[in-house]
N, C-alpha and C positions, 0 to 999 in steps of 0.2 A: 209151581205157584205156592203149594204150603209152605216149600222153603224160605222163602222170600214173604214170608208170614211171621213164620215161627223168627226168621235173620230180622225182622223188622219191629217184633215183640221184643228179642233179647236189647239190641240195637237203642229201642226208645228209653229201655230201664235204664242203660247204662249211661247216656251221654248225658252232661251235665246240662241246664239251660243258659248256665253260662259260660260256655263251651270254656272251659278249665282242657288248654293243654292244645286246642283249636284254634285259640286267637288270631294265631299267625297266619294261619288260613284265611282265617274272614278277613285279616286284615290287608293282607297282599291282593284276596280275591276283588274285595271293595274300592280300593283306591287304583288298582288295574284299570277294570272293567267302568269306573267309574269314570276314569278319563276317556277311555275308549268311546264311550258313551257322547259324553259330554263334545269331542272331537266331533263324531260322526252326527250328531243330531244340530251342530253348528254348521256343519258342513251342508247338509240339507237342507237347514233352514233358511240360510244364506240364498242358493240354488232357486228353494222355492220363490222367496221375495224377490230375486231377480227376474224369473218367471211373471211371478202374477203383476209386475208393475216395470214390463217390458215396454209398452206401449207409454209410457210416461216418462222411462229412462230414457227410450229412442227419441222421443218426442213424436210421434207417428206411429201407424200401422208397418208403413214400408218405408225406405229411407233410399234414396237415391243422390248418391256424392259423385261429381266429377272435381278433380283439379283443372286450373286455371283455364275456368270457362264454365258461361252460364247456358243455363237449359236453354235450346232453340224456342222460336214460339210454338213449330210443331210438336216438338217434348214436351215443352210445358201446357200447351193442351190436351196431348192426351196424359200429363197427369191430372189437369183435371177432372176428364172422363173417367177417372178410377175412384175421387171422393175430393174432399176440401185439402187444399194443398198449402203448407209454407213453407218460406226460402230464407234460408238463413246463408250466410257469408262468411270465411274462417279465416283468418290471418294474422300470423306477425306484426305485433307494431310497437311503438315505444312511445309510452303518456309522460310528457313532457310539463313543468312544471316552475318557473322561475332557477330557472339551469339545472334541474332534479329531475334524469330520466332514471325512466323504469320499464323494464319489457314487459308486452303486457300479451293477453289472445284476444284478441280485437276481432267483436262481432257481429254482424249486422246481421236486422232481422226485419221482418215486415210484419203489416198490422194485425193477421193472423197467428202469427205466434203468441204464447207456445199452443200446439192443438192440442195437447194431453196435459193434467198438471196447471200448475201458477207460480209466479214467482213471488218473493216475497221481500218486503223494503224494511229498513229500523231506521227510524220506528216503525212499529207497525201500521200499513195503511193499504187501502185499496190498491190496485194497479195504477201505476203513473202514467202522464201522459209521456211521450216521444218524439219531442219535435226534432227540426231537421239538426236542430246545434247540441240537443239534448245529450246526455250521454250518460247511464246506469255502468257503475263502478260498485266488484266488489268489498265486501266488507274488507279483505285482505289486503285489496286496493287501497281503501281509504285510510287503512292502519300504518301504510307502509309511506305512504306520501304526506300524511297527516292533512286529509282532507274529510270535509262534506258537502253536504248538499248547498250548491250556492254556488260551488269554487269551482274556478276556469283550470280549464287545463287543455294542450293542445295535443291534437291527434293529426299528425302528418302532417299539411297544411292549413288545417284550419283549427278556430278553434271553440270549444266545447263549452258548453256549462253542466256541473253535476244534478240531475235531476232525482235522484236516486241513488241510495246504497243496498244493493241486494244482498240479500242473505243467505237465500235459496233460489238455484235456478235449476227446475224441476229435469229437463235434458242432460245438468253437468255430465253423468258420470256418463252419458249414453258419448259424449262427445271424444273420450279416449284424454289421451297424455296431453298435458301441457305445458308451458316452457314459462307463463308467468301468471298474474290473475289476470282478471276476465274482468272487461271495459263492454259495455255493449251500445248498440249506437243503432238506428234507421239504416235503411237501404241508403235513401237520400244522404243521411251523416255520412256513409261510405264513400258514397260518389263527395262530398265534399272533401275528403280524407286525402284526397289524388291519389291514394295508393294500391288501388286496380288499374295497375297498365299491363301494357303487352308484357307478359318475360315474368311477372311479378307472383309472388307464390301464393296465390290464395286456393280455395274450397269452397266449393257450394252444393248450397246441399239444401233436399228438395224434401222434406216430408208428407206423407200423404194420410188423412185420416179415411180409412174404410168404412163403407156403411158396413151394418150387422148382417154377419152370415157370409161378405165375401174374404176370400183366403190370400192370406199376404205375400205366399208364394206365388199363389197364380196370378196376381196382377202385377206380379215383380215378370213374370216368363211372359205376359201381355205386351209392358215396353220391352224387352229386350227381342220379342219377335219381330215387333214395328218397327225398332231402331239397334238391329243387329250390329253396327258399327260403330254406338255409340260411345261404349267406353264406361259405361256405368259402376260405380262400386254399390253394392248392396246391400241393406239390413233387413230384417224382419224382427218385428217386434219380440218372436221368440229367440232371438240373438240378440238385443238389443248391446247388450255390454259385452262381447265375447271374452275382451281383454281381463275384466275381471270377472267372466265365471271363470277363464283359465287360472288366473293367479287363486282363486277361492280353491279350486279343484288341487291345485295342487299344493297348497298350504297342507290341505287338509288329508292327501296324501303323506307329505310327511311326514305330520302332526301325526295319523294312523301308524307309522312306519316307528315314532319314536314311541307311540302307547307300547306298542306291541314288543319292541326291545325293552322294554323295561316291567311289561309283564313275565316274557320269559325270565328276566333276570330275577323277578319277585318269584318265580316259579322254585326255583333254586331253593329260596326260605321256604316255600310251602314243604319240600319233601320232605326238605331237614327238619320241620315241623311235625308233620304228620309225620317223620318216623322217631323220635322223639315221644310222641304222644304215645306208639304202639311200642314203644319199652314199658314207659310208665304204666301200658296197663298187660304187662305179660302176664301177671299173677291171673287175670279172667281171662285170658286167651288160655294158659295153662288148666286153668278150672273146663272153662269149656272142652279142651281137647280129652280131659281125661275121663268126661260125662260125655264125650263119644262126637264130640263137635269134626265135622272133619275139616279139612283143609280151606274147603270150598264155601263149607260154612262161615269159615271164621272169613274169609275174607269177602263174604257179604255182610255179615253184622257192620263189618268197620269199616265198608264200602258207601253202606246206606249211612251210618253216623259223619262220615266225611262230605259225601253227596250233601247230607243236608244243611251242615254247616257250608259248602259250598254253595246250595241253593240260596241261603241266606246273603251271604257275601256280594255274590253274584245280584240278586236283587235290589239290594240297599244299595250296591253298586249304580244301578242303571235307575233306581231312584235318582239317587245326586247327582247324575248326568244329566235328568231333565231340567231339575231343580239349579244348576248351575247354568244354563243357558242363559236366565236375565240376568244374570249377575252379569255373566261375561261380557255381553252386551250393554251392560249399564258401565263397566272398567275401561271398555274397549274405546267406545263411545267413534270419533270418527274415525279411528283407524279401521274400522269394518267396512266397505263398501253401498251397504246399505243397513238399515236396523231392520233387524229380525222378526215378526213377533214369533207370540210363544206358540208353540204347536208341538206335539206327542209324534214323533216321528220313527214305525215300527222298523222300517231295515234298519237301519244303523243301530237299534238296540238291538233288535235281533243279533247284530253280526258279533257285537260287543260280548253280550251272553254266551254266543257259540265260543269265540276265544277266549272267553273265561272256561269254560264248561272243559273245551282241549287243556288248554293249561292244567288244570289240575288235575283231570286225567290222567296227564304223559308223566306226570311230577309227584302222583303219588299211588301212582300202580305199582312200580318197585319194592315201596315200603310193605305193601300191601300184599301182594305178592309171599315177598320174604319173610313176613311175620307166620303165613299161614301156611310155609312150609318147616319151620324151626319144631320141631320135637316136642312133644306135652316134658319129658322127661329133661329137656336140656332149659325147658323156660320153667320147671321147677328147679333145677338146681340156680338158675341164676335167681332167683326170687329165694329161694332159703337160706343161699350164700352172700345175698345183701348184693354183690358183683354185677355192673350191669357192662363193661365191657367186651366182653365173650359177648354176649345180647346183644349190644349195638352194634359190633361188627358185624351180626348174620344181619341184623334188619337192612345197614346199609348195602350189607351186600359185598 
């Protein structure tokens, strides 16, 4: 312990505060660690907001989809024995327009919809009505056919008037892939549609809101005990989107994957760095050796001077990894799946600092090492003879 006293008195006299000869350290350590950072606390935060507004994404606590075919009346009442239920309907279709089609995902919904969430119209206004001819057309929709509210357009066989331009519809991303924008229409507008027949590819799909305190899973094992044959696909609010927590999961894999090659390869300049710095200062490692410093010594003095300029590093690193999360978020804007808010998320910094922490460990033990085995007598001859190549060869080794 007095060692590491006395290595830590020598240690704080010598290092500059403006680390002269260190830069390269803090600087490889900072911009590593800081992406690392920045990566992994996106990655979580993504995770968590998927999480905490599952039940909004889904649209429901539980979600129960069959293809081509509607819940029985015995299904559909014991989902209502589980809480308040809506049925929405999925389908292929193409919004026709004075000889201008367009594929769209054409969706029916019923008066209860959505149970979680609101949708939202531009201009801004209350919830619209939905009559049976009615029809809510995305923004995307209405950009691409050059329509608004007012304007006919035909959906299969019948046809429609725009009651609505949506902007937000709070289920989107819980609804998965799709092949164009999204027209939304009644039950009854569907049945008007003629395009639920036998043979014909639609989805339905049944969301269920739970009262508090009962478990998503267990009213999901409730119908599937009642109606073992029914063929059910299933969600729970804490899967709402699985499709994109996998794509987030794995972006951010190998977003991890490319911090981390490119910290190793910053590694490379930290040695050559830090060994660099312990030429420059042979003349005090020679001083010390021959005031009795020994080996073990000297490569704690210059163990704790590097440490601490790596603590630095390493910190201001996982500083700017928090600090870049609203940015990235405000650049990103809707290519992120959902917006993040801000939150301090410790593993991911944790893990960031630990590979920083190895990094500079593996990358400048060698130097370190080699400096505190070279001879008080041969790191005075290179310091009196001006000559630092003999020297840098032992440092590198």
């Amino acid at each position: 312990m007095n060692d590491f006293r006395v290595a830590w008195r020598i240690a704080r006299r010598e290092l500059n505060l403006q680390f002269r000869g260190l830069r390269l350290l803090l600087a490889c350590l900072f911009l590593g660690v800081g992406a690392l950072a920045a990566i992994g606390s996106l990655t979580q935060a993504i995770d968590d907001e998927l999480s905490a507004r599952g039940s909004t994404i889904l649209g429901g606590d539980v979600e129960f989809a069959a293809s081509q075919r509607a819940a029985s009346a015995d299904e559909r009442a014991a989902m209502g024995q589980l809480g308040r239920v809506s049925q929405t309907v999925r389908m292929q279709a193409m919004a026709v327009r004075r000889g201008t089609s367009v594929p769209i995902e054409l969706k029916g919904i019923d008066s209860a919809y959505p149970l979680y969430g609101a949708l939202a119209f531009a201009p801004r206004a209350g919830r619209a009505t939905l009559p049976a001819d009615g029809v809510w057309i995305s923004s995307a929709l209405a950009e691409r056919m050059g329509i608004g509210k007012g304007a006919a357009l035909n959906l299969g066989r019948a046809g429609f008037v725009v009651t609505g331009v949506l902007t937000e519809e709070p289920d989107r991303l819980g609804e998965g892939f799709t092949l164009g924008p999204v027209a939304i229409v009644s039950l009854d507008g569907i049945a008007r549609t003629g395009l639920v027949q036998p043979g014909s590819l639609y989805e339905s799909k049944y969301r269920v809101r739970l009262p508090d305190g009962v478990a998503p899973q267990a009213a999901i094992d409730r119908i599937k005990a009642r109606f073992p044959n029914a063929g059910w696909e299933t969600k729970t609010r804490g899967r709402a989107a699985p499709g994109a927590a996998r794509f987030v999961e794995r972006m951010g894999q190998f977003l991890l994957l490319v911090g981390l090659a490119a910290l190793v390869i910053a590694g490379i300049g930290v040695g050559n760095g830090v060994s660099s710095y312990l030429i420059a200062r042979r003349r005090s490692i020679a001083a010390l050796k021959v005031l009795g410093a020994t080996s073990g010594m000297i490569a704690r003095i210059y163990s704790l001077q590097i440490g601490a300029v790596a603590a630095v590093g390493i910190s201001a690193g996982l500083l700017a990894g928090v600090a870049a999360i609203p940015l990235i978020v405000a650049v990103a804007g809707d290519v992120l799946p959902v917006a993040p808010r801000f939150a301090v998320h410790p593993a991911p910094l944790a893990l960031a600092a630990a590979y920083g922490l190895l990094i500079a460990l593996a990358f400048t033990a060698p130097p370190l090492i080699a400096a505190g085995r070279v001879p008080a007598a041969g790191l005075l001859r290179g310091s009196l003879s001006g000559g630092t190549t003999g020297v840098a060869q032992r440092f590198y080794g």
